[in-house]
Backbone as CSV, one residue per row, in Angstrom:
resi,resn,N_x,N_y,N_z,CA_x,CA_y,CA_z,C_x,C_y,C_z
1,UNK,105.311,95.556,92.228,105.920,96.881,92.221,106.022,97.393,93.653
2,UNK,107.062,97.790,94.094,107.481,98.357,95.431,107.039,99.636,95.492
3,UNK,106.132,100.113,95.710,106.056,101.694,95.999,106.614,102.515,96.977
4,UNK,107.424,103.735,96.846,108.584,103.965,97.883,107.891,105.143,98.142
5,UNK,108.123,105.643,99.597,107.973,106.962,100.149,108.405,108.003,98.575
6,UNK,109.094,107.899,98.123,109.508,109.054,97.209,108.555,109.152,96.119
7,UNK,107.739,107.903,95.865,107.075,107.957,95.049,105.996,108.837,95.311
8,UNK,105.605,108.376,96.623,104.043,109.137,97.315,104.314,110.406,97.622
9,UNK,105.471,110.690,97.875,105.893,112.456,97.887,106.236,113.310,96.624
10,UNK,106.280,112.363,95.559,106.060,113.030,94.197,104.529,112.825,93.672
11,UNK,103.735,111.922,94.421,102.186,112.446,93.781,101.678,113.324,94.951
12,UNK,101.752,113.436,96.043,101.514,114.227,97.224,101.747,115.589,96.536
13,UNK,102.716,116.094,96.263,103.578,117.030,95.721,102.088,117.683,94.474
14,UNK,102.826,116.653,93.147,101.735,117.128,92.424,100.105,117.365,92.720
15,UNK,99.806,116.603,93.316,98.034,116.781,93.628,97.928,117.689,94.820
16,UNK,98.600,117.844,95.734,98.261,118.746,96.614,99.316,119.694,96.926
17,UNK,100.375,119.872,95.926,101.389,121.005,96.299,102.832,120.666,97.437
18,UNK,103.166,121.668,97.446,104.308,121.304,98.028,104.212,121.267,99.636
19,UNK,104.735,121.080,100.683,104.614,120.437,102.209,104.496,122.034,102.794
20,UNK,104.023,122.634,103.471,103.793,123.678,104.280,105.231,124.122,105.045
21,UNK,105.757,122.726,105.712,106.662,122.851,107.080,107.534,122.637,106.029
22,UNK,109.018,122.751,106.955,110.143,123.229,106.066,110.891,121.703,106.023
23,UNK,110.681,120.251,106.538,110.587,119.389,106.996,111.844,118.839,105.576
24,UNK,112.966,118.326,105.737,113.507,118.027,104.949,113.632,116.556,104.452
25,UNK,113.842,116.473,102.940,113.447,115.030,103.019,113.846,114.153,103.824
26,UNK,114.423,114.008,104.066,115.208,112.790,105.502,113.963,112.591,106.307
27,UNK,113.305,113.889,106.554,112.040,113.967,107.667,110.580,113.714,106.939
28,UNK,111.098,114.002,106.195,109.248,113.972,105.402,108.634,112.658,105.220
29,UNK,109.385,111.780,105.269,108.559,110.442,105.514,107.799,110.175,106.923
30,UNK,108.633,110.474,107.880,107.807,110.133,108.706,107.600,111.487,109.581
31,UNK,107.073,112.709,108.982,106.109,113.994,109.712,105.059,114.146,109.561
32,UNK,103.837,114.162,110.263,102.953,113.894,110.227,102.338,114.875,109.015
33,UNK,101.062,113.901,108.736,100.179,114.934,107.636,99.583,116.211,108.043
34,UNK,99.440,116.345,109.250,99.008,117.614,109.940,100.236,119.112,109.802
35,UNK,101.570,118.129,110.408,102.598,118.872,110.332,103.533,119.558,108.986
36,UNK,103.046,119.165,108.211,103.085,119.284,106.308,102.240,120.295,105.865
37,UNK,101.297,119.710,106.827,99.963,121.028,106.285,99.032,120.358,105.096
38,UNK,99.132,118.975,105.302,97.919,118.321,104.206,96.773,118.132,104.725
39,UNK,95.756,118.621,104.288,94.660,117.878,105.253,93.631,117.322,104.705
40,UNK,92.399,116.874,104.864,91.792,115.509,104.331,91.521,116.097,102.706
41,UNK,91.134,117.110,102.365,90.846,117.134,101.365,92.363,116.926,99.915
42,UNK,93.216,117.139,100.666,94.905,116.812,100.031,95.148,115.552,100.209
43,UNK,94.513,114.543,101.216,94.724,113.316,100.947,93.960,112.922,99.993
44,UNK,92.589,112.883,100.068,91.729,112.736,98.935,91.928,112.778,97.693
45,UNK,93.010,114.166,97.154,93.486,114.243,95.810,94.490,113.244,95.648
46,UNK,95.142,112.680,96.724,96.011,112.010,96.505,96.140,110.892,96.381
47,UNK,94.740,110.292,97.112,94.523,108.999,96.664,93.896,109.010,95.625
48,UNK,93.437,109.911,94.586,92.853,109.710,93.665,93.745,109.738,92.511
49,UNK,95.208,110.679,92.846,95.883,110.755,92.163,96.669,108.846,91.964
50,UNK,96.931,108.525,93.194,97.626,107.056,93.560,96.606,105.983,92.770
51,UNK,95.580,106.535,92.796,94.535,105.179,91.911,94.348,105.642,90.532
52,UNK,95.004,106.729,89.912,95.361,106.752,88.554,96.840,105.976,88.458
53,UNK,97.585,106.325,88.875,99.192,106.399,88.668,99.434,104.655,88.856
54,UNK,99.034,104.277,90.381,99.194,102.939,90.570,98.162,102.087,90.753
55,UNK,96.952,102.351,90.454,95.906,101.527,89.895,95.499,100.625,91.414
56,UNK,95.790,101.610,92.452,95.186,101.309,93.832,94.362,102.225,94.359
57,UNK,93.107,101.421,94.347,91.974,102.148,95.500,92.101,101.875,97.213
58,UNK,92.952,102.964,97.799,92.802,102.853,99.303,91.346,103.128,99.309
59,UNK,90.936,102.777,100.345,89.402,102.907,100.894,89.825,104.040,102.305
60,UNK,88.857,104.965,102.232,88.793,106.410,102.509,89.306,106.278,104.358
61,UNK,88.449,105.033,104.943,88.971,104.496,106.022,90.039,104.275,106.683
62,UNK,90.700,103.607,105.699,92.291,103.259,105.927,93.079,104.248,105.533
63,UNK,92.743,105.269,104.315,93.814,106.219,104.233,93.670,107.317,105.665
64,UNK,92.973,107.436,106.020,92.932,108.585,107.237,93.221,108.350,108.161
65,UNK,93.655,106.724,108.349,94.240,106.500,109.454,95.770,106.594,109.281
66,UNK,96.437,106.480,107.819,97.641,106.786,107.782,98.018,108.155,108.137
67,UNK,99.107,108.127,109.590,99.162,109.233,109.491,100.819,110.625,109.058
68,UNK,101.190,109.705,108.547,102.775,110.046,107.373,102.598,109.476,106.309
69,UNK,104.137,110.059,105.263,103.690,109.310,103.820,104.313,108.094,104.119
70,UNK,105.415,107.472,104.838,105.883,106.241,104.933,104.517,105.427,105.429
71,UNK,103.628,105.457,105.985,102.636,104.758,106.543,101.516,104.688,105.185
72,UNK,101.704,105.851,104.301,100.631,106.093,103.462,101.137,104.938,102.434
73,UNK,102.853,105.113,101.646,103.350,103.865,101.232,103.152,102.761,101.442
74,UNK,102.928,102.461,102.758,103.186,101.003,103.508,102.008,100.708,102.919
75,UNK,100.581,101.442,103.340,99.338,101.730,102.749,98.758,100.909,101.500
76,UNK,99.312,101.877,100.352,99.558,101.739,99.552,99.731,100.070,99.203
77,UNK,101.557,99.598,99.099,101.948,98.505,99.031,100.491,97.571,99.405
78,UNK,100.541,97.418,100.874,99.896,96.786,100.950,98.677,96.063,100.412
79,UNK,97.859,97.349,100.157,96.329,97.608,99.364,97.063,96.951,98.391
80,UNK,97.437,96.944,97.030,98.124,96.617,96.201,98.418,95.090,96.227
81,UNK,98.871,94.284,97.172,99.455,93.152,97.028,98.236,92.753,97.312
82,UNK,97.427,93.130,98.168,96.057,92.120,98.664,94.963,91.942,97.262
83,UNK,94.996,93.681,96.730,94.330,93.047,95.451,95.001,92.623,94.474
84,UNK,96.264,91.671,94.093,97.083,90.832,93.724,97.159,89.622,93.956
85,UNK,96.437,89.576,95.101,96.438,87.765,95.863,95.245,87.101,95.249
């Protein structure tokens, strides 16, 4: 399963609300999580939300180093295929 930026901005969305900055989608993939106005405790919901929905545990490490949702996707994917291999 390909997980797309749009996906992670529709659980982003639900678990932690909508983006702060006025950042339009075109931009919202790659504006930072600071600049959105998410901050660790909105990632947190969100990876918890992402390990219901897509049955991936990022490890708390690696998500905080993502720092957009395209990176959080990439993230994601990744985590995902490795526990697949």
């Amino acid at each position: 399963m390909n997980i797309t930026v749009e996906e992670i901005r529709r659980v982003i969305v639900a678990s932690a609300g909508a983006p702060e900055s006025g950042a339009s989608d075109a931009d919202f993939a790659d504006t930072s999580f600071d600049e959105l106005g998410y901050e660790s405790l909105a990632l947190m919901e969100t990876a918890s939300a992402i390990e219901r929905e897509f049955g991936v545990s990022v490890p708390d490490d690696l998500l905080f180093e993502a720092r957009t949702p395209r990176e959080l996707a990439e993230l994601v994917r990744s985590t995902k295929e490795a526990a697949a291999a």
